[in-house]
C-alpha positions as CSV (number, residue, x, y, z in Angstrom):
1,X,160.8,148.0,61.4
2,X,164.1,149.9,59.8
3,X,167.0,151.5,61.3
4,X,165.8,152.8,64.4
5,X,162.7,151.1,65.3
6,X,160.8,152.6,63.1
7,X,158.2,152.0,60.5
8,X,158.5,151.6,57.2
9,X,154.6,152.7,56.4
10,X,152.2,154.1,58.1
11,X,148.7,153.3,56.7
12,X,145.6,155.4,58.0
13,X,141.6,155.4,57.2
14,X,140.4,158.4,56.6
15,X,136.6,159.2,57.2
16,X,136.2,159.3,61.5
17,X,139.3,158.5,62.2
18,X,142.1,161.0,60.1
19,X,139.5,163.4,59.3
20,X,137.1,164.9,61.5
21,X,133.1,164.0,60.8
22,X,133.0,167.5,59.2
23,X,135.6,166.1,56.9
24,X,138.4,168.4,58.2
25,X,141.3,167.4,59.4
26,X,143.0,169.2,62.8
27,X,146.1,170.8,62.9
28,X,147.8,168.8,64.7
29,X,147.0,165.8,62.3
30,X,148.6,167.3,59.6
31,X,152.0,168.4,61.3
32,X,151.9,164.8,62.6
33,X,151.7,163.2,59.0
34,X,154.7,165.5,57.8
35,X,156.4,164.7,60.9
36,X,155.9,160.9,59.9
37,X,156.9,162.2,56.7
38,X,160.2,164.2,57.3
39,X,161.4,160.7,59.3
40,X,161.3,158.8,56.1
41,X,158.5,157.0,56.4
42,X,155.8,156.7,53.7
43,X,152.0,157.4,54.2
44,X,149.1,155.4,53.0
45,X,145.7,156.8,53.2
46,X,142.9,153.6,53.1
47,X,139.7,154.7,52.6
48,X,136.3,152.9,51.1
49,X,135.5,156.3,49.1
50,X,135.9,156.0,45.5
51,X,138.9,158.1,43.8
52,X,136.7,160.8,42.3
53,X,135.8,161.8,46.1
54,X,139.2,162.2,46.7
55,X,140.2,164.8,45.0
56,X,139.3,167.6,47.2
57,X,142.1,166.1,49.8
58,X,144.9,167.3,47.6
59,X,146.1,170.1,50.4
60,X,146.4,167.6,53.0
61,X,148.2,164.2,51.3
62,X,151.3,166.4,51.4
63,X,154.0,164.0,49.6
64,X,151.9,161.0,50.6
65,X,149.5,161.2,48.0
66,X,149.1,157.2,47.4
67,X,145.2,156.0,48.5
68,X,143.8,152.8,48.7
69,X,140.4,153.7,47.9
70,X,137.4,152.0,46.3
71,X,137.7,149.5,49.7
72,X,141.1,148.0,47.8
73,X,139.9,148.3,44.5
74,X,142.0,150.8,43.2
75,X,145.7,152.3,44.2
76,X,145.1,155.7,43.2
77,X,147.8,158.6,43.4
78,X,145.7,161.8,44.4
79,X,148.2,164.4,43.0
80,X,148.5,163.0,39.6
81,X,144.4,162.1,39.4
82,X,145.7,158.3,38.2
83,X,145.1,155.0,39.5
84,X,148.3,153.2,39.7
85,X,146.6,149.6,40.2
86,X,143.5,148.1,40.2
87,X,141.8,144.6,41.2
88,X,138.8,144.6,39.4
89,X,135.5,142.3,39.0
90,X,135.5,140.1,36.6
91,X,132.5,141.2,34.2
92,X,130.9,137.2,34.4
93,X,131.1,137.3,37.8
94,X,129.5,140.8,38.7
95,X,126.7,139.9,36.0
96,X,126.2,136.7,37.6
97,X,126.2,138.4,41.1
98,X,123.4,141.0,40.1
99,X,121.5,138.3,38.1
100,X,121.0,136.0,41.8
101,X,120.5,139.9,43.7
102,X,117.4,140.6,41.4
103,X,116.1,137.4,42.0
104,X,116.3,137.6,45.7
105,X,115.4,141.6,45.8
106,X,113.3,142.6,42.7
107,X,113.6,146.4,42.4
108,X,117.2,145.8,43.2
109,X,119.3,148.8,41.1
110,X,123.1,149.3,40.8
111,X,126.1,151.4,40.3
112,X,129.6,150.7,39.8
113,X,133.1,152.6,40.5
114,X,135.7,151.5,37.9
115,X,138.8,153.6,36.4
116,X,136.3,155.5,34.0
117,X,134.3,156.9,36.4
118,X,131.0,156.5,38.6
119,X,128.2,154.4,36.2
120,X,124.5,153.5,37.3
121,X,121.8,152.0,36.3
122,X,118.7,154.8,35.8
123,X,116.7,153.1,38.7
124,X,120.0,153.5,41.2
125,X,119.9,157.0,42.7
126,X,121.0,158.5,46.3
127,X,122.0,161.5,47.8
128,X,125.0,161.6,45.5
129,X,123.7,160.9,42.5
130,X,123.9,163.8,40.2
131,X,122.5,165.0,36.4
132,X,125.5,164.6,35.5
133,X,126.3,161.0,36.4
134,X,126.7,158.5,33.5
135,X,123.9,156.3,33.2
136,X,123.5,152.4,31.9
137,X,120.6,150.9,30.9
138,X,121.4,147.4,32.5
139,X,124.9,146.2,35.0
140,X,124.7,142.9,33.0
141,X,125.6,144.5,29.9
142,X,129.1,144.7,28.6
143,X,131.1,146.8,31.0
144,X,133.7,149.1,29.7
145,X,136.1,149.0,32.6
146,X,135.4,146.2,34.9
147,X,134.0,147.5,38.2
148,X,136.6,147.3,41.4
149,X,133.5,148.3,43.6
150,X,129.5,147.7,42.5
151,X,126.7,148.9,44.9
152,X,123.3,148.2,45.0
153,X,120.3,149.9,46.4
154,X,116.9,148.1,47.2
155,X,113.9,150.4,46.6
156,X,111.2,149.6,49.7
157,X,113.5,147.1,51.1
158,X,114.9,147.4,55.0
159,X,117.9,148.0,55.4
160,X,118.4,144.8,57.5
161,X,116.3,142.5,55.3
162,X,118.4,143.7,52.4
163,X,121.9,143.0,53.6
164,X,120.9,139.8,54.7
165,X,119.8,139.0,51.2
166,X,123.2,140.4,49.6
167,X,125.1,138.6,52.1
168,X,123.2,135.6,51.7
169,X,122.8,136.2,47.4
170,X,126.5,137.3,47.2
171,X,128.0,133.4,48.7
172,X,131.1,135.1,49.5
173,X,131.9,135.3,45.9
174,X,132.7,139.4,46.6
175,X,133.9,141.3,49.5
176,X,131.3,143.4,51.0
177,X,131.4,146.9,52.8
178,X,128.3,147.8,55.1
């Protein structure tokens, strides 16, 4: 706490509980945040979106346009369109990761989030994969920009069975987001 008792940060997700499931946010959530704003304190959005779906929050970060997005991958300032900070994957280990998840869930495909952009695999699609997404041939092969968040989708797989096997594949050796 400063001066006064209060804060020094308030940090906030954003999808259900900042923004509304219709991905508005109320009126009286905004004049709150600029209220928390005008008292000197400074405002962290936390989400597990990646940055490029943030973008389209520009009218409601105010002055508090700092995320941490990409479940803590990335410290991304939505104003400026930059990521300030990253902790990545290292390449060995996210090859080594999706080597043991192919094993354990053939059909497996994946996509990652890294400071270039979305990537995928041409087997990984889902309701936001687009034409215009950049495509890999294979995660295992030298990435770019290391990955702060990878996802994979299991073709004719339950949804149970299949994040047992990650859970069970991935040893703790990444954090997870379900």
């Amino acid at each position: 706490m400063t001066r006064e008792g209060l804060p020094r940060l308030v940090a906030t997700d954003l999808d259900g509980t900042l923004l509304r499931s219709d991905g508005t946010c109320s009126e009286r959530t905004r004049a709150t945040l600029a209220a928390v704003e005008r008292a000197g304190i400074q405002v962290v959005l936390v989400t597990a979106r990646p940055p490029r779906w943030l973008h389209d929050l520009v009218d409601l970060v105010g002055e508090h346009g700092i995320v941490l997005c990409a479940n803590g991958a990335f410290v991304y300032d939505v104003r400026s369109r930059q990521i300030l900070d990253e902790q990545c994957m290292a390449a060995g280990l996210v090859g080594t990761i999706a080597e043991d998840q192919r094993t354990a869930l053939p059909g497996i495909a994946f996509a990652t989030e890294s400071r270039m952009g979305f990537g995928r695999e041409h087997d990984f699609c889902d309701e936001y994969t687009t034409p215009g997404d950049v495509a890999a041939a294979m995660l295992e092969e030298p990435l770019d920009a290391l990955p702060g968040k990878t996802l994979g989708r299991g073709q004719g797989v339950p949804a149970g069975q299949f994040h047992v096997a990650v859970e069970e594949m991935g040893g703790g050796r990444a954090g997870r987001s379900v």
